[in-house]
Structures are given as structure tokens and as C-alpha cells.
KEPANU-632738 format. One record per atom (N, C-alpha, C): residue in three letters; x, z, y. Coordinates in steps of 0.05 Angstrom, whole numbers. Each point is the difference from the previous one (the first is absolute). Example, Ala and Ser with C-alpha at 12.3 -4.5 7.8 and 13.67 -1.06 7.14 Angstrom:
<atoms>
 type   east     up  north
  ALA    264    156   -114
  ALA    -18      0     24
  ALA     18      0     24
  SER     -7    -14     21
  SER     16      1     24
  SER    -15     14     22
</atoms>
This chain:
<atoms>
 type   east     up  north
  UNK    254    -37   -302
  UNK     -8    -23     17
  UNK    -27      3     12
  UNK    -12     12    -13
  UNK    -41     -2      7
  UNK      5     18     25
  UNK     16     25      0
  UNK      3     17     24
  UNK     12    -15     25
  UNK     18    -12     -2
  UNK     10    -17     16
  UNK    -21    -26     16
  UNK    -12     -7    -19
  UNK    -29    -18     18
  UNK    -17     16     15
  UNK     -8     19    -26
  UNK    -17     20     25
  UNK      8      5     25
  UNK     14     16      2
  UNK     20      7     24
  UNK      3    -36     16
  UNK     -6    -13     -4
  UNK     10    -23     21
  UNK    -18     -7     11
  UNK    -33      0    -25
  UNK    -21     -2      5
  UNK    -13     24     29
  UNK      5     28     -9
  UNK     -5     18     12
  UNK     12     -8     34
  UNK     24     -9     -7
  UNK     16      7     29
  UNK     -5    -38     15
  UNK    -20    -15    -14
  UNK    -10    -20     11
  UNK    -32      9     20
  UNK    -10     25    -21
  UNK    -26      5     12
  UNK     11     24     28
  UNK     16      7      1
  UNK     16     19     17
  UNK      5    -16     24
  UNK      6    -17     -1
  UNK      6    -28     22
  UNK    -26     -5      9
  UNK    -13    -11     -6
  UNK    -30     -9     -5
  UNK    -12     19     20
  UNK      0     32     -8
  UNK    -13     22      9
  UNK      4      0     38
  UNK     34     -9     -7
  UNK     14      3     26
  UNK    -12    -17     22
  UNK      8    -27     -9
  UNK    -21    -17     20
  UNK    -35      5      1
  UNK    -14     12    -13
  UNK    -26      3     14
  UNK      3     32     13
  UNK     27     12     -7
  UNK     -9     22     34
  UNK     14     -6     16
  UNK     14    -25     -1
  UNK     12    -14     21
  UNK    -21    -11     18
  UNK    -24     -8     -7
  UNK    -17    -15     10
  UNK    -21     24      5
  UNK      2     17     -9
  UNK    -24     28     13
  UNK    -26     -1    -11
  UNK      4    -10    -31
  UNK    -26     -7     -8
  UNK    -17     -4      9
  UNK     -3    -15     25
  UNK    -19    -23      8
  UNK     12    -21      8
  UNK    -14    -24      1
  UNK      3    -32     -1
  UNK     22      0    -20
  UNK     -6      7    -23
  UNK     16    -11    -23
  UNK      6    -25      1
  UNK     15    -18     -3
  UNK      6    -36     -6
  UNK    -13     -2    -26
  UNK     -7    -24     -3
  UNK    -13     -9    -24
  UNK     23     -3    -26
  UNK     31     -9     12
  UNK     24      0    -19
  UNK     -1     32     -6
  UNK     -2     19      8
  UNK     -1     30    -10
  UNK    -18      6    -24
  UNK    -26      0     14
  UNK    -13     -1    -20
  UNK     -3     -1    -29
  UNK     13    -32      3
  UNK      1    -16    -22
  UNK     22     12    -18
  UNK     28     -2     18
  UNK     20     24    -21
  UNK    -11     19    -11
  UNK    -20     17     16
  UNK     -8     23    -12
  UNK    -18    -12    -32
  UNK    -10    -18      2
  UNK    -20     -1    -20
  UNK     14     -2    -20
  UNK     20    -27      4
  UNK     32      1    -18
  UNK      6     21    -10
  UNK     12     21     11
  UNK     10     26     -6
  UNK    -20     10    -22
  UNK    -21     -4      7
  UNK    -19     21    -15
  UNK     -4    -11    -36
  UNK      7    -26     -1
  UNK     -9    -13    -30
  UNK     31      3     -3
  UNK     22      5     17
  UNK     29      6    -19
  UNK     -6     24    -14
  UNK     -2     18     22
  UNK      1     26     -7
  UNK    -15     18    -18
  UNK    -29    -22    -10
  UNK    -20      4    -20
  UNK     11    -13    -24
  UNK     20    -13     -7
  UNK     23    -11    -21
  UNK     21      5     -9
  UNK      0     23     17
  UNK     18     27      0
  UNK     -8     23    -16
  UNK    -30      7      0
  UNK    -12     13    -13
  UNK     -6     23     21
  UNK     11     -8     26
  UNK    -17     22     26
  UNK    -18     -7      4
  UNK    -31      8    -10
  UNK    -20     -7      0
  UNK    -14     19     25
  UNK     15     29      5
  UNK     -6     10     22
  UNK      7    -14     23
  UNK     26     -6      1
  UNK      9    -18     33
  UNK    -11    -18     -6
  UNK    -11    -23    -13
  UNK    -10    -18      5
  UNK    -32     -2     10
  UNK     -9     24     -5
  UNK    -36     12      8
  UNK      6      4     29
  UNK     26     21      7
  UNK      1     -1     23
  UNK      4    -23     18
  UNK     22    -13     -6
  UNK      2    -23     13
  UNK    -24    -11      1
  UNK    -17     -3    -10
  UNK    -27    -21      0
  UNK    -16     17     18
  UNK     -2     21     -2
  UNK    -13     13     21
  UNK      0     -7     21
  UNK     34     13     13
  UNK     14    -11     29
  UNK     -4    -33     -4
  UNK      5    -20     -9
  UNK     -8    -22      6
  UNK    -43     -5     13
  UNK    -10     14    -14
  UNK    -30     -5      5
  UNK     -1     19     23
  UNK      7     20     10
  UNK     12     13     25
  UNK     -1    -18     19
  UNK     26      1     -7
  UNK     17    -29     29
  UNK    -15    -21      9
  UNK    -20    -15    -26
  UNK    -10    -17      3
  UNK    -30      8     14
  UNK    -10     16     -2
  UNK    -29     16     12
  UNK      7      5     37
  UNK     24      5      2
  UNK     11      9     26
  UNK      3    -24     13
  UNK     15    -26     -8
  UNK     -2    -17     14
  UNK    -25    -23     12
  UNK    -22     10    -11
  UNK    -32     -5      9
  UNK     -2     20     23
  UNK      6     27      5
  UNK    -11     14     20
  UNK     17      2     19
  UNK    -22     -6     22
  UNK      2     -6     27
  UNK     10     34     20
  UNK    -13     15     -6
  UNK      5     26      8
  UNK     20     19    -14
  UNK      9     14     19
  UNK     27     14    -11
  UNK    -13     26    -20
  UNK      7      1    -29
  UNK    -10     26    -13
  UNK      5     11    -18
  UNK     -7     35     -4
  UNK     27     10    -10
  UNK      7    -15    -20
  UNK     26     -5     -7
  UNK     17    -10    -28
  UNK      8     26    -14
  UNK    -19     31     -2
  UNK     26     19    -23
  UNK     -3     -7    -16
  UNK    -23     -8    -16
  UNK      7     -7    -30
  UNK     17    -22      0
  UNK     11    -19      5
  UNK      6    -21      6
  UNK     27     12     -1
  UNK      3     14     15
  UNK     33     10      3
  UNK     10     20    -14
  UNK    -23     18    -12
  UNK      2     21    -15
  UNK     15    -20    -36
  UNK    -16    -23     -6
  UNK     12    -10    -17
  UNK     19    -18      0
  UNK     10     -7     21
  UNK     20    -15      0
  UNK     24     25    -11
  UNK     -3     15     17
  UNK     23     22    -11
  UNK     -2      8    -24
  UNK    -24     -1     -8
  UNK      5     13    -38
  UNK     13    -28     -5
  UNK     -3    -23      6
  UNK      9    -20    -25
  UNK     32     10     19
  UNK     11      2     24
  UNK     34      5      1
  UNK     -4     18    -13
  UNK      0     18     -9
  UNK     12     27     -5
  UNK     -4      0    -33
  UNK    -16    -20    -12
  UNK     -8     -4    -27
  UNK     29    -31     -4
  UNK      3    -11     14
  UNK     17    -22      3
  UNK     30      8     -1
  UNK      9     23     19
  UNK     26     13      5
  UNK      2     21    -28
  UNK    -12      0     -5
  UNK      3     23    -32
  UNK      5    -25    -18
  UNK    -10    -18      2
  UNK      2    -12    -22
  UNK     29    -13      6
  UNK      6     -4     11
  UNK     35    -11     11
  UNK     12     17     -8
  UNK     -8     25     11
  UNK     23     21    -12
  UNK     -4      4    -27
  UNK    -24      6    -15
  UNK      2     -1    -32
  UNK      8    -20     -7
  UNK      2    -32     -6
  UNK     12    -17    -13
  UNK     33     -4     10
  UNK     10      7     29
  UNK     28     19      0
  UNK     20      3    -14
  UNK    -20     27    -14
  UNK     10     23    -15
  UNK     -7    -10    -27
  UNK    -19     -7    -12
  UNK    -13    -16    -17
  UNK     35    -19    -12
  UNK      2    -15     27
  UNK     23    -26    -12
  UNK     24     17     -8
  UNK      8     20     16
  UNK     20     11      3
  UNK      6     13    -30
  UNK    -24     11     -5
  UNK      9     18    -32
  UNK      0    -12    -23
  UNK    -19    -24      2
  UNK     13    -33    -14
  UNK     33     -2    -13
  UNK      8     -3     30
  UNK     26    -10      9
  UNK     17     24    -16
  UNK     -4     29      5
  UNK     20     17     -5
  UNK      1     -4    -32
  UNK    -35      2    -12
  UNK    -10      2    -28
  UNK     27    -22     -5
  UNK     -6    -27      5
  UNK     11    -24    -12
  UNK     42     10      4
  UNK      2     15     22
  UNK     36      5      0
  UNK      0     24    -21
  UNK    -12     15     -6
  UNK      2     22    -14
  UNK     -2    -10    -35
  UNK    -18    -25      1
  UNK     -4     -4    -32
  UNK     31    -18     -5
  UNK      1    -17     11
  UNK     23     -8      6
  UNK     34     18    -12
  UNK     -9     12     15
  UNK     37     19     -1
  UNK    -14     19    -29
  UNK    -17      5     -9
  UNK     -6      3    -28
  UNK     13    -15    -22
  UNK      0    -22      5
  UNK      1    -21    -21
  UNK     38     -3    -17
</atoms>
């Protein structure tokens, strides 16, 4: 069951991800934001203490960008948005596979019995 939240959790912050490069990481909405901050105290109750540093990062990011008036570079900015997808999409796929061998474990102890 704990793999199964993860994974819902994960594929909630996956959504999340989607709409702020929907928006081009600039003029974030203030409802974004705010999800993000959300996201970040789930996912630190999760015991992803890494995605949730990140997330807080990209939130103090987003929020630094929407004060400036002039257009300027965003790589770090964008460089970590992609570690938290690519740290986000592993983690979908490990809790997956995670549930899955659960599942077999639990059919296999099963037809034991």
C-alpha cells in the first residue's frame, strides 16, 4: 500500500511539473505556487527529503523570477526542474515495480499455502 501512495503522490508532483512548463516558468500563478509548496510538505512525509529540498528550491526560484522585470537566463532554473522530472519519473517507475513484486510475492505466498 505505502508504494501505491507514493506513486500517486509522485504522479501528483508529475502533473504539477506539467503545468509550470505549461506556463514556461515565468508568471507562475500564485494557485501553482502554492500547490508546489503543498507538494513539497507531502513529499517530505514520504520521507523524500531530497524532492522536497528540490521542490523548495524551484518554489524560491519561481518566486525570485516573478519580481524581475527583465528577461534572464533561467539554466539553473531549468537545469533543476529536470533533475526533480527525471528524479520524479524514476520514482514512478520504481514504486511500479516496487508494487508489482508485492503483488507477485503476495500470489506466490498464497499458492504456497
Amino acid at each position: 500500500m505505502k508504494e501505491q501512495k507514493i506513486r500517486k503522490e509522485l504522479t501528483q508532483v508529475r502533473e504539477l511539473l506539467a503545468d509550470l512548463f505549461q506556463s514556461g516558468l515565468t508568471n507562475i500563478p500564485e494557485s501553482l505556487v502554492a500547490r508546489l509548496s503543498q507538494e513539497e510538505t507531502f513529499v517530505r512525509q514520504y520521507g523524500m527529503e531530497w524532492l522536497s529540498d528540490r521542490l523548495h528550491e524551484l518554489t524560491e526560484g519561481l518566486k525570485a523570477r516573478r519580481h524581475i522585470f527583465e528577461d534572464i537566463n533561467a539554466d539553473e532554473l531549468v537545469a533543476l526542474f529536470c533533475r526533480i522530472e527525471g528524479f520524479v519519473e524514476e520514482g514512478i517507475r520504481q514504486s511500479s515495480l516496487d508494487e508489482a513484486g508485492i503483488r507477485i510475492g503476495q500470489k506466490d505466498w498464497k499458492q504456497e499455502e
